[in-house]
ZAMARGU-4260 file (C-alpha; in steps of 0.2 Angstrom, whole numbers, plus 5000, padded with zeros to 4 digits):
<rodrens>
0) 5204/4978/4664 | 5192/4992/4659 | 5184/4990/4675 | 5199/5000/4683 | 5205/5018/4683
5) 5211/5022/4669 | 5230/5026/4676 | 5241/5019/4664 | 5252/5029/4653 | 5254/5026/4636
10) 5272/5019/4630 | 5281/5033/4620 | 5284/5031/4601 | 5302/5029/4593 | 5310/5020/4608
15) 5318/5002/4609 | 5306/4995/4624 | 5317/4983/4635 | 5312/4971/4652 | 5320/4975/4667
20) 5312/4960/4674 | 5302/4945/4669 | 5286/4950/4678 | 5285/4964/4669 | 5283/4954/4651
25) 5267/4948/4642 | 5269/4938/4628 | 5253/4935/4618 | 5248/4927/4600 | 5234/4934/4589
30) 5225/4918/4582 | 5212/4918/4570 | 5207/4915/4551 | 5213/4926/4539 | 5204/4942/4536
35) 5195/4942/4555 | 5208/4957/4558 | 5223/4953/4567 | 5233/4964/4560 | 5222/4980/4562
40) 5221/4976/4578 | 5236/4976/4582 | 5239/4994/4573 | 5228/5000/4584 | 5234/4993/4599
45) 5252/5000/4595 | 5241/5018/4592 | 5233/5018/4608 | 5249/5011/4618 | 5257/5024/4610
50) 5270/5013/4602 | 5266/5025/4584 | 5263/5042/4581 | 5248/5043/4571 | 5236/5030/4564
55) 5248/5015/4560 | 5261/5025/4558 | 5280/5024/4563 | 5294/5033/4562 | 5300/5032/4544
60) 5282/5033/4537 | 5278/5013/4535 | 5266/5005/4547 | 5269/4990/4561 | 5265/4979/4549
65) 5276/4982/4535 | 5286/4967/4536 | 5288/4959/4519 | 5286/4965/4503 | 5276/4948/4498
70) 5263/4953/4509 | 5262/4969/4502 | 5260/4962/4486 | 5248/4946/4493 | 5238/4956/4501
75) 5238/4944/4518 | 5251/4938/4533 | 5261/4925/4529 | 5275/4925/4543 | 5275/4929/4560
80) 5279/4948/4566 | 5284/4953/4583 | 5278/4971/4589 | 5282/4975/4606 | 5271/4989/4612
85) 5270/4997/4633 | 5256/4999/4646 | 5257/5003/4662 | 5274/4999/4662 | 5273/4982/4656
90) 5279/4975/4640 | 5265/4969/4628 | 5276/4957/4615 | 5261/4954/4601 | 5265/4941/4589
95) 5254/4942/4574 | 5253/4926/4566 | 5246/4920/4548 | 5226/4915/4545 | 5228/4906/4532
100) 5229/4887/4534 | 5247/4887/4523 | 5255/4895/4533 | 5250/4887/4551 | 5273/4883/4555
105) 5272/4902/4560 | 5257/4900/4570 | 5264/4886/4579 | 5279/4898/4580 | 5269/4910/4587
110) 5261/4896/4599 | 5278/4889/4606 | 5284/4911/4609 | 5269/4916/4618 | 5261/4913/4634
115) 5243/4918/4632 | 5233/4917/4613 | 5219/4931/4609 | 5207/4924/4599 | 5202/4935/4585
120) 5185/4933/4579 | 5175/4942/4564 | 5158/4948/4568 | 5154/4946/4551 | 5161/4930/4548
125) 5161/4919/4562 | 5171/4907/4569 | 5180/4895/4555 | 5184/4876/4557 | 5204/4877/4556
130) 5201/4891/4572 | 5191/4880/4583 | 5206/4866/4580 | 5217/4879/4586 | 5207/4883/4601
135) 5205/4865/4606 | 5225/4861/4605 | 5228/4878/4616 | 5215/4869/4629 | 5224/4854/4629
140) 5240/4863/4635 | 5229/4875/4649 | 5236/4890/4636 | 5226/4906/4645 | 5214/4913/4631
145) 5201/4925/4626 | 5192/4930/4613 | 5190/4949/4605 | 5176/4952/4591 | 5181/4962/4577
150) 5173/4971/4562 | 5159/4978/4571 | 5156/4991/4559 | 5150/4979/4546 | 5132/4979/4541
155) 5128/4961/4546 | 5138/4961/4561 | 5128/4956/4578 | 5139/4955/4594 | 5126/4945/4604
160) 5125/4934/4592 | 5143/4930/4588 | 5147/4929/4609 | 5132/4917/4607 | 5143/4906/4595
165) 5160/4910/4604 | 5149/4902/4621 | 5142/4888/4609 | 5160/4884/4601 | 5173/4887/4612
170) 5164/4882/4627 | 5156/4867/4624 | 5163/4860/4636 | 5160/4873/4649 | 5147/4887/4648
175) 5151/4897/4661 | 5169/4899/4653 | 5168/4910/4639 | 5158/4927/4643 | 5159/4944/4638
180) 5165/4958/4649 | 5155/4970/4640 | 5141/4976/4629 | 5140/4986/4615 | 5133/5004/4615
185) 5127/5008/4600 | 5125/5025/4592 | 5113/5034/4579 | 5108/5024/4563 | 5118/5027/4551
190) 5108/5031/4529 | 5109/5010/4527 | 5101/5006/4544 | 5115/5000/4553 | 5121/5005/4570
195) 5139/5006/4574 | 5146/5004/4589 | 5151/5017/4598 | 5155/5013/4615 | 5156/4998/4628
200) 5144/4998/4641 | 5156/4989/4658 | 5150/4976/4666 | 5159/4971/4684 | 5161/4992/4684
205) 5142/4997/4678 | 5150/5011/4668 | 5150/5017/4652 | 5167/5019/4642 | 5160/5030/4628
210) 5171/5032/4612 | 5161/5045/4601 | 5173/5057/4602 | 5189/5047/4597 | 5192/5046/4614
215) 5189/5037/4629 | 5176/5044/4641 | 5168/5035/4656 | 5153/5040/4662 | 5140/5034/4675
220) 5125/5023/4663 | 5109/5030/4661 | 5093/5019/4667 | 5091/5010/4651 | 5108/5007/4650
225) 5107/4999/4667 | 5095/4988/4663 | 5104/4980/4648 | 5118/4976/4661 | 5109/4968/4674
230) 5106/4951/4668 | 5123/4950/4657 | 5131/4955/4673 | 5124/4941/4683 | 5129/4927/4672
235) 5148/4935/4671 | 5151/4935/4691 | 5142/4919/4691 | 5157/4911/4678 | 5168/4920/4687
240) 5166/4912/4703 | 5163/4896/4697 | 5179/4896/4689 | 5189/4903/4700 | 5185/4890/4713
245) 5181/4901/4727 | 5168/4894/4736 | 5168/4905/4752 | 5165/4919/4737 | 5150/4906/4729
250) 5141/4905/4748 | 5143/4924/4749 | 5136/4929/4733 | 5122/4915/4733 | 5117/4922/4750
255) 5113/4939/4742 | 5130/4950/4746 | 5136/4963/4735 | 5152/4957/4731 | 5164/4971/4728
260) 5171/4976/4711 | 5189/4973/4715 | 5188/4955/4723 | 5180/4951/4706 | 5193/4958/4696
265) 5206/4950/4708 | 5197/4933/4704 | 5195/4936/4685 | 5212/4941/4684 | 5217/4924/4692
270) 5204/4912/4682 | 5210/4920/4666 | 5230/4916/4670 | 5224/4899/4675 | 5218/4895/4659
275) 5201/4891/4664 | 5189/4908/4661 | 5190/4916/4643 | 5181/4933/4642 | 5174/4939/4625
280) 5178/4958/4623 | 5175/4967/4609 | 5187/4979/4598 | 5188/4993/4582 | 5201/5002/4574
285) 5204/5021/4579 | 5192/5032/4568 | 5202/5046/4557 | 5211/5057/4567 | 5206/5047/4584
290) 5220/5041/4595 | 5211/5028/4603 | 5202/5010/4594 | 5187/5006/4601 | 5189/4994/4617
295) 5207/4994/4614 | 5212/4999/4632 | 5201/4987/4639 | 5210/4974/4628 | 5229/4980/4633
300) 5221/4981/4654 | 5215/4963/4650 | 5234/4958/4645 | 5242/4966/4657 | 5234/4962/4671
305) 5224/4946/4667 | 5238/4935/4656 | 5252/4927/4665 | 5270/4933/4666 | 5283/4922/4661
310) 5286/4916/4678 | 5270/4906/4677 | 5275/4896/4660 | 5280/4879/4666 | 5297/4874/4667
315) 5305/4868/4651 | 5312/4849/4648 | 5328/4852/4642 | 5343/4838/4638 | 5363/4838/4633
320) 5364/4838/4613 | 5366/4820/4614 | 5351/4819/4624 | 5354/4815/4642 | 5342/4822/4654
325) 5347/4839/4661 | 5335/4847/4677 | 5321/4858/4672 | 5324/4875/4668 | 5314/4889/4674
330) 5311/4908/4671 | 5327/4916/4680 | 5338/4929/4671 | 5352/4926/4682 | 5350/4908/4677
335) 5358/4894/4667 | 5357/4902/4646 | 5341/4893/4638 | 5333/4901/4622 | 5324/4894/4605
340) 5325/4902/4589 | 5307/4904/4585 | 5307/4912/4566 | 5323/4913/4554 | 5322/4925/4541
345) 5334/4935/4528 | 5339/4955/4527 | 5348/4961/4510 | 5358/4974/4524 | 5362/4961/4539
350) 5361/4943/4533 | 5350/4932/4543 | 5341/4938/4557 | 5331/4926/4572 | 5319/4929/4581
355) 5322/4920/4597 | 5314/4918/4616 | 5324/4919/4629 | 5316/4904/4643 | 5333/4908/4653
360) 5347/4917/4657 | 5351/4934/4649 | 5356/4935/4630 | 5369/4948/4626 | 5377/4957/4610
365) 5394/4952/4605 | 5390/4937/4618 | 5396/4919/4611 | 5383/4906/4611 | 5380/4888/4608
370) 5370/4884/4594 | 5362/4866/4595 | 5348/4859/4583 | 5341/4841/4580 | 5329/4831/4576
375) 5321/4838/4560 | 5332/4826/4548 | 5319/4822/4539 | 5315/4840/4534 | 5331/4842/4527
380) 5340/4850/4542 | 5358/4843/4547 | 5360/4840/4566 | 5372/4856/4570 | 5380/4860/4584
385) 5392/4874/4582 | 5397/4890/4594 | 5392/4908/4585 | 5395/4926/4591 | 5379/4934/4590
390) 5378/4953/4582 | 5368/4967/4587 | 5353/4962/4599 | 5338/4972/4591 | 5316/4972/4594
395) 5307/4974/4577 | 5295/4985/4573 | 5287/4987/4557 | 5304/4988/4546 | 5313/4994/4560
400) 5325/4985/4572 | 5328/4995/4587 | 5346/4990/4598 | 5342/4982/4613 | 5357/4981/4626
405) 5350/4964/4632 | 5336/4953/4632 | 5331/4944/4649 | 5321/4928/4651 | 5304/4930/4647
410) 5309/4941/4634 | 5308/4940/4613 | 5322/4950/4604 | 5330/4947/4585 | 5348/4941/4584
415) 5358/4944/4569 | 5373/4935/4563 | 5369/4920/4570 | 5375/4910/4553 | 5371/4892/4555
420) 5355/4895/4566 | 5338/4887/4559 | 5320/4890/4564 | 5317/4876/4579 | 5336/4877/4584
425) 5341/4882/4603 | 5353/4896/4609 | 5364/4890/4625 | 5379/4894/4635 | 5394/4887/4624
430) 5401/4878/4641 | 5386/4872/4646 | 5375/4866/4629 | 5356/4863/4631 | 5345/4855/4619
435) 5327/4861/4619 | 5314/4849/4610 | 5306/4854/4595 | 5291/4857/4594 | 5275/4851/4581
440) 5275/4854/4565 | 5263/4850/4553 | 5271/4839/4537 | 5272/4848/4521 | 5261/4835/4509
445) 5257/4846/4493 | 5273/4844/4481 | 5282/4859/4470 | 5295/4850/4457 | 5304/4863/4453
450) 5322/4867/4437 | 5334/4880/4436 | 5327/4893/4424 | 5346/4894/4416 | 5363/4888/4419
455) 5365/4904/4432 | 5350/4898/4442 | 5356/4881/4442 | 5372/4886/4449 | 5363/4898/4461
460) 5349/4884/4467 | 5356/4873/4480 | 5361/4888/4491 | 5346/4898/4488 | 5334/4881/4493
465) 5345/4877/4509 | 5342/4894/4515 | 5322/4893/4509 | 5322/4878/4521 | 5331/4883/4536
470) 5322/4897/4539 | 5304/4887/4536 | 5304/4870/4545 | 5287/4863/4537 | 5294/4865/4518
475) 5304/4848/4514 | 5319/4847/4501 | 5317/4832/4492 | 5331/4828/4478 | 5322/4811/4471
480) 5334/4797/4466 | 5322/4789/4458 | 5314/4803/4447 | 5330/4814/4446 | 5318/4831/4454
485) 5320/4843/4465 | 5304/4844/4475 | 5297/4856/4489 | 5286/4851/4500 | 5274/4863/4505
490) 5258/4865/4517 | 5248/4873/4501 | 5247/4883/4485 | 5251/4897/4493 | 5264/4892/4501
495) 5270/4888/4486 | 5268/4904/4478 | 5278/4912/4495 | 5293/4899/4491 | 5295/4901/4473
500) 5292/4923/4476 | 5306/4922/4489 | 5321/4910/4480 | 5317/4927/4466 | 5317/4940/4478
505) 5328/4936/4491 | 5340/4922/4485 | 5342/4929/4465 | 5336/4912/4459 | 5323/4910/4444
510) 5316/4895/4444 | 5301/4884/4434 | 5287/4873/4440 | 5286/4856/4431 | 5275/4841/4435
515) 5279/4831/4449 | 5282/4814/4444 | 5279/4799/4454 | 5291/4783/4456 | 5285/4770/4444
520) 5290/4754/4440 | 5288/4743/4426 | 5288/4722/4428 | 5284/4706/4419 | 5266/4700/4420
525) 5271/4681/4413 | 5287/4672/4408 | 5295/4676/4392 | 5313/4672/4385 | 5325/4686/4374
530) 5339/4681/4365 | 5354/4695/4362 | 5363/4696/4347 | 5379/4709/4345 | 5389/4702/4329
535) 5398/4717/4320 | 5411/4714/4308 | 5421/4730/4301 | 5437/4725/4297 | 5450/4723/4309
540) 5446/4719/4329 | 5425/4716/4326 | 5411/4714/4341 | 5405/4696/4345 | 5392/4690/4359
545) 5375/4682/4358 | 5367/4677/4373 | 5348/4669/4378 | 5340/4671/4394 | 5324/4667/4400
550) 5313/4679/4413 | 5301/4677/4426 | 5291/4685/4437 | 5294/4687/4457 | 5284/4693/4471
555) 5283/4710/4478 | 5299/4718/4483 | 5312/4705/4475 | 5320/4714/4466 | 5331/4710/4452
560) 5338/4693/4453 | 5350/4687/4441 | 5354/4668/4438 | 5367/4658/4428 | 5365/4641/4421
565) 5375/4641/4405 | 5381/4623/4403 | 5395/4617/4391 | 5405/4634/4393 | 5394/4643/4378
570) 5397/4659/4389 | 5416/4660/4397 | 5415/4662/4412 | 5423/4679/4411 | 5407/4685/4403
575) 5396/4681/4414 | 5398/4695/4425 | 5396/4705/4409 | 5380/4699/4403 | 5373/4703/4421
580) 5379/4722/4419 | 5370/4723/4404 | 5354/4715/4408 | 5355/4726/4425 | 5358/4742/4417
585) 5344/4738/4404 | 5331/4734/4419 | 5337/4752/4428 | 5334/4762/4412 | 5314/4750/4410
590) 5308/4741/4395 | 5291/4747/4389 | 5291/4769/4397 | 5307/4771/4404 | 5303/4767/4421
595) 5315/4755/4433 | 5311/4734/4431 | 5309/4726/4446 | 5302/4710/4453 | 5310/4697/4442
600) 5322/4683/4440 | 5334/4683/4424 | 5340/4668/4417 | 5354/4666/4408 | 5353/4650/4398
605) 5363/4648/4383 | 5375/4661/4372 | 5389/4661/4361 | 5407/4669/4360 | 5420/4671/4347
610) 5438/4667/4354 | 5445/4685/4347 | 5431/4697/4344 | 5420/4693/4360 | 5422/4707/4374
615) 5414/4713/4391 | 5408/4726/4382 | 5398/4716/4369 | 5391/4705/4379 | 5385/4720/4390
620) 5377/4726/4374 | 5370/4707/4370 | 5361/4704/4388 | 5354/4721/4386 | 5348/4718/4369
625) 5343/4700/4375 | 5330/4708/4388 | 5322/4719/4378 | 5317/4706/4364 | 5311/4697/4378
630) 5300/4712/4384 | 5292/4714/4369 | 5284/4695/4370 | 5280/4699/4388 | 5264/4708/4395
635) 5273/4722/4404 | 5265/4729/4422 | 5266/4746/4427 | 5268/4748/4445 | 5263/4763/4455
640) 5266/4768/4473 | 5253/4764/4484 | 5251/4776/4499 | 5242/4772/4517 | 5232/4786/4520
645) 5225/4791/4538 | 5213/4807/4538 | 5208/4815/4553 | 5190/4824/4550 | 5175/4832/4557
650) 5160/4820/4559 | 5149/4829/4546 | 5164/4827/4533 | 5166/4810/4533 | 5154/4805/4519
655) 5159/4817/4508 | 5179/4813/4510 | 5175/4794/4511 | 5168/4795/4492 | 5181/4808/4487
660) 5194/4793/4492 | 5182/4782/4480 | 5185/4793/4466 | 5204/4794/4468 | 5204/4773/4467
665) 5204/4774/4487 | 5202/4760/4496 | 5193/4764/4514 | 5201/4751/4528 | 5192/4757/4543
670) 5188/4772/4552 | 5188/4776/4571 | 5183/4787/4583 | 5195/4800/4586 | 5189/4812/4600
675) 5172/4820/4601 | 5168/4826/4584 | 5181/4817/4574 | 5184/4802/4566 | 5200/4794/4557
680) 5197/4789/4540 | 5211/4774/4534 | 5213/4771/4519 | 5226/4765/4503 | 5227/4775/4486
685) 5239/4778/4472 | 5250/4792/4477 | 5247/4797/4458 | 5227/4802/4463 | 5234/4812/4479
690) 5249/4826/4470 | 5234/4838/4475 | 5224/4831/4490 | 5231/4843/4503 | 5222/4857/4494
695) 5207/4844/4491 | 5206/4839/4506 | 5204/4856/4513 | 5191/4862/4502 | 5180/4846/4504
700) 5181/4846/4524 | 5180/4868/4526 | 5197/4867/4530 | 5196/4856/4546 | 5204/4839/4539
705) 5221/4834/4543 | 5230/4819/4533 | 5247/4807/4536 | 5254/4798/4522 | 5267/4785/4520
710) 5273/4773/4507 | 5263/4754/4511 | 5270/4746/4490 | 5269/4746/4471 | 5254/4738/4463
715) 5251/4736/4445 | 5242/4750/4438 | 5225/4750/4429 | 5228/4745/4410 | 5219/4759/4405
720) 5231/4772/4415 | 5248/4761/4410 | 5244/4761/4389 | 5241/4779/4393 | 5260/4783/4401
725) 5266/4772/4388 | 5258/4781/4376 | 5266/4797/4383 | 5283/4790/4384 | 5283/4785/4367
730) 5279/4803/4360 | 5293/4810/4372 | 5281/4819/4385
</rodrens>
C-alpha cells in the first residue's frame, strides 16, 4: 500500500468491470462534508485506475460524475453514485455519497452497500461536527476506516496540523489508532509563499514517491528527508503493533530488532480489515495533462490490500416475509438469492433503475425475482411482495451503464425494470422469499405543503409523489385529514429544493409551495346556551324548527358529546337525531376561525316543531344555528398541538438550544446524559414554533443536533396568538 512495488496494472477504460469472485471485490464509501472533495477524488482515482481516458473523462465526453442534471445545476452531490474502478485485479466499487446534512438517506445508503468508509477530510477546512457523528456510528459497528486529506494545495492548508486533529478527533479514544503512512514533500514556493505538495515521503518503506513530473517516481530519500521520517516512523509501527495485537512482534521490536517491511505491512493490512488501526494518507487531483493524482496509488494499494473483502462482512439476519427466523446468510455465490436494493432512481429511456448489493447468490438478466419490502409504513410505503423479471443487468459510470452478464455476491450492479421495487426493498429467489431488515433512516421533520399548479398537475401529482417517495425513503407523504394538504417531509431546505426540481423534471408535474398549516382546534372556555331559530314561510310547504341547547366544557380529549333532555315532546323524537347532525356538522366546520370544536358537551334542552312544516333538514339548519348563537356568548379557546421534543446535542450546545426552546414557548422537562459528549434535551413546545427547527436546530448546534418529535395534546393557545388567527380567518387569509 505504497510501501509495495508498484506492480499493479491499471484497469482499461470503456469496459464493463465484472467479479469473478467475491475475494476479489472492495466496496468502499467516501464520507465527509460537503466540499472536502469526495468527488474529485474519486475522478482521479478512476484516472489513475485507468477507468477514464483523460482527466475526468469517459467515453462520451462527460465525467464519472455526471449523474443528475440537479447536480449540475446545484453545484453539489445530492444522491449516491456507484463508480466501479480496477487495480491489481481487484474491483474497487466507490460509492460517493452526499456532504450535505439533507441528504444523509444516501449516505446511510452508501453505509449499508459498503464494507469499509474513507473518510475525506479538507485540509483547509477541517473536520465538521455531522462528520465526527458519522465516524462514531461506523465505530460502533467495527466498520474498517481511514482518513485521506484533501485540498493540499490551498494556501492555509497544514497537513501536520490536520493529522494532529484527525488523531485528536477520531482517536480519542485510542491514539495510537489513527496515524499517517506518509509525509508530505513539499516543492519550491510558489509567488504567494505557499508550498505545494509535491510528493509523499514513505514511511514503513523509507522511500520517496516523487510526483513533480505528473507521474509517480520512487526514489531512495535524501538525509534530510531521512530525518523527517524517523520519529513519524516510530510512532507508526508502534500503532501498528499495538493494534494488531501481536505481542511476540511488541517483545521483538521493543528489544531493539529491525523488524521487516513486509511483516508490517502484513500486520497493517490486518489491523486495518479489523476495524481497529485508521491510517491518514493524504491525496490531490492529477495536474493538467498528468495521468496520475497525487497519493492516489497509494490510496487504491491501501483499498485493495488493507479493506476487507465481502467474505469478512458478518452474516446477514435475514427472515420469511411474514417474519419468521431464517439461518444467517453468508457471502457464497453459489448460495441461497439474498440482495437489498440500496438506491431507486428514474431514467426517461429505461424506467426505473436500482441499484442493488448482492449479499448472496448470483443475480442474473432476464432472471425472475422475488421482490419483498416492509416495515416503512409509516413513510408511505405499502408492504409488497410481488415476483418481477429483472431487465438488463448493467454497472454505472458517469451517465453510462455498462451490460454486466451477472453480478455475484459481494458485488453492486443496477437492475432495470424492476417496477414495484423501492429504496430499502430486498431481491430474493421467488421460491424461496427472504426478507432483509431495513436499515436507519433518519425521520424527515421539516414540512413542504405543497398544490397542483393547474388541473393537469393535479391530475399528474399522486403518481409523480408516489414515485418521489419510493425512490427516497426519509421523505414522508402526508395527505392531512385535518388540514386537507398534501405535505412532504423532508430532511431540509434542500432537500426540499431536490423534491420539488425533480416532480418538474422527472415526473412533468408543476407544483407550488403554500404554508404549512398546523391542526387547530377551537373550544368553549365557559358555559354558554344558543337557541336555533329556522321559521321560513314562502308559500306553499314552508321550513319550521327552533331548538335550545345549552354547552359546556369537557376535559382534554372528550370529544364531542351530545345530550338530549327535551321533556314534554317539544322535539319529536324523530328530530332528535337531526338536531345532533346539525350541531355536529357545525362543531366539524369550528365557530369562531374555521377550525374543528372539540371538548364539549351539547345539550339539547328545549325546541319547537310545527306538525307540517318541520323537517330533518330544518332542524339540522336550527341546531347548527343554535351553536353558533351560543359561540358568540362564549369565550372561545384556540387549541394547538403540543409536541414532546427530545434533542440530542453536543455538550457545548446545550445552553444555546435550551434558550432557543425558551423562545419557541418551550418548555424544558429534563435533560440527561447521553454518551460522552452529548446530552438529551426533553422538552414540550407548540408544533406551530417548530415548522422550521430542523433547519434551526442545525445552524444553532454547527449541524451536530439530532431531534424526535411526537404528538403529546392540544393546549389553548396564548390570547394574543388566537385574536391573531381569528383575525386572519376573518379577512380570508
Amino acid at each position: 500500500m505504497g510501501d509495495k512495488s508498484h506492480t499493479q496494472q491499471p484497469g482499461a477504460a470503456g469496459r464493463a468491470l465484472a467479479a469473478d469472485r467475491p475475494s476479489s471485490v472492495r466496496n468502499v464509501v467516501l464520507v465527509g462534508h460537503s466540499g472536502a472533495g469526495k468527488t474529485s477524488l474519486v475522478e482521479a482515482l478512476a484516472l489513475t485506475s485507468g477507468a477514464v481516458n483523460r482527466a475526468g473523462r469517459v467515453e462520451d465526453g462527460g465525467t464519472v460524475s455526471d449523474y443528475d442534471e440537479i447536480e449540475h445545476r446545484q453545484q453539489r452531490s445530492v444522491q449516491l453514485s456507484l463508480v466501479p474502478v480496477e487495480w491489481g485485479g481487484i474491483k474497487i466499487n466507490i460509492l460517493d455519497t452526499p456532504g450535505y446534512a439533507d441528504f444523509v438517506g444516501e449516505l446511510r445508503a452508501g453505509l449499508r452497500a459498503a464494507d469499509a468508509a474513507l473518510f475525506v477530510v479538507s485540509a483547509a477546512d477541517g473536520v465538521d461536527g455531522a462528520t465526527r457523528m458519522v465516524w462514531e456510528e461506523c465505530q460502533a459497528v467495527g466498520m474498517p476506516r481511514a482518513i485521506v486529506v484533501t485540498h493540499l494545495e490551498a494556501s492555509r492548508a497544514d497537513y501536520a496540523q490536520m493529522t494532529a486533529v484527525c488523531g485528536e478527533i477520531f482517536g480519542a479514544d485510542d491514539p495510537d489508532a489513527v496515524v499517517p503512512l506518509y509525509l508530505p514533500l513539499y516543492g519550491p514556493a510558489g509567488p504567494d509563499g505557499h508550498s505545494p505538495v509535491a510528493g509523499l515521503l514513505g514511511l514503513l518503506s523509507r522511500r520517496v514517491y516523487d510526483y513533480t513530473s505528473g507521474e509517480r517516481v520512487e526514489r531512495d530519500p535524501d538525509p534530510a528527508e531521512l530525518a523527517l521520517i524517523s520519529d513519524a516512523r516510530n510512532r507508526l509501527i508502534e500503532g501498528i503493533i499495538a493494534e494488531s495485537e501481536d505481542e511476540s512482534l511488541m517483545d521483538r521490536y521493543v528489544g531493539g530488532e529491525d523488524i521487516d517491511v513486509k511483516t508490517l505491512i502484513d500486520d497493517l493490512e490486518r489491523a486495518v480489515a479489523r476495524g481497529t488501526f485508521h491510517p491518514v494518507l493524504m491525496a490531490a487531483p492529477a495536474a493538467d495533462g498528468a495521468r496520475q493524482g497525487l497519493g492516489t496509488v497509494e490510496l487504491l494499494e491501501l483499498i485493495t490490500g488493507g479493506f476487507p473483502t465481502p467474505l469478512e462482512r458478518a452474516p446477514v439476519t435475514v427472515t420469511t416475509p411474514d417474519g419468521v427466523p431464517r439461518p444467517e446468510v453468508t457471502c457464497d455465490p453459489d448460495g441461497p438469492l439474498l440482495a437489498e436494493v440500496v438506491k431507486t432512481s428514474s431514467d426517461p429511456y429505461v424506467g426505473r433503475v436500482s441499484l442493488v448489493r448482492v449479499f448472496s447468490g448470483t443475480l442474473r438478466p432476464d432472471q425472475t425475482v422475488h421482490v419483498s419490502g416492509h416495515g416503512l409504513e409509516d413513510r408511505g410505503h405499502e408492504d409488497h411482495d410481488v415476483d418481477e423479471r429483472i431487465g438488463a443487468l448493467t454497472a454505472p459510470f458517469g451517465k453510462q451503464q455498462r451490460t454486466l452478464t451477472r453480478a455475484i455476491a459481494g458485488d453492486l450492479a443496477c437492475v432495470a425494470k424492476l417496477t414495484r421495487a423501492e429504496t430499502g426493498d430486498t431481491l430474493s429467489a421467488k421460491d424461496d422469499p427472504l426478507l432483509m431488515e431495513p436499515w436507519v433512516m433518519p425521520d424527515p421533520l421539516l414540512p413542504l405543503a405543497i398544490e397542483a399548479h393547474s388541473k393537469a398537475d393535479e391530475d399528474k401529482l399522486s403518481q409523480g409523489l408516489a414515485r418521489l417517495v419510493a425512490e427516497d425513503p426519509t421523505m414522508r407523504l402526508e395527505q392531512n385529514q385535518h388540514t386537507h394538504q398534501v405535505v412532504l417531509w423532508c430532511l431540509g431546505e434542500a432537500h426540499q429544493d431536490v423534491a420539488l426540481e425533480r416532480l418538474r423534471t422527472r415526473y412533468g408535474v408543476q407544483v407550488d409551495p403554500v404554508p404549512h398549516k398546523v391542526s387547530l382546534r377551537e373550544t368553549f372556555g365557559d358555559r354558554a346556551t344558543g337557541r336555533g331559530r329556522h321559521v321560513k314561510q314562502s308559500g306553499g310547504h314552508g321550513q319550521y324548527a327552533i331548538c335550545e341547547i345549552e354547552v359546556e366544557p369537557l376535559p382534554p380529549g372528550s370529544g364531542i358529546e351530545f345530550v338530549d333532555k327535551v321533556v314534554g315532546g317539544a322535539v319529536p323524537r324523530q328530530f332528535i337525531p337531526s338536531v345532533e347532525k346539525g350541531v355536529r356538522s357545525q362543531a366539524a366546520r369550528g365557530v369562531a376561525a374555521g377550525y374543528p370544536l372539540v371538548d364539549v358537551r351539547i345539550i339539547l334542552r328545549d325546541g319547537k316543531a310545527h306538525s307540517v312544516d318541520s323537517s330533518d333538514a330544518a332542524f339540522q339548519t336550527a341546531g347548527a344555528l343554535a351553536l353558533r348563537e351560543a359561540a358568540a356568548e362564549a369565550r372561545i379557546h384556540l387549541l394547538e398541538p403540543v409536541a414532546e421534543l427530545t434533542v440530542l446535542i453536543a455538550d457545548e450546545y446545550v445552553g444555546p438550544v435550551m434558550s432557543d426552546l425558551a423562545g419557541r414557548r418551550g418548555r424544558v422537562v429534563g435533560t440527561e446524559q447521553a454518551g460522552p459528549g452529548r446530552t438529551l434535551v426533553r422538552a414540550e413546545i407548540p408544533e406551530i414554533e417548530i415548522d422550521r427547527y430542523a433547519v434551526d436546530l442545525r445552524s444553532v448546534s454547527h449541524g451536530t443536533g439530532r431531534f424526535n418529535r411526537s404528538y403529546a395534546r392540544h393546549e389553548p393557545m396564548p390570547p394574543q396568538l388566537a385574536d391573531k388567527i381569528r383575525e386572519q380567518a376573518e379577512r380570508g387569509t
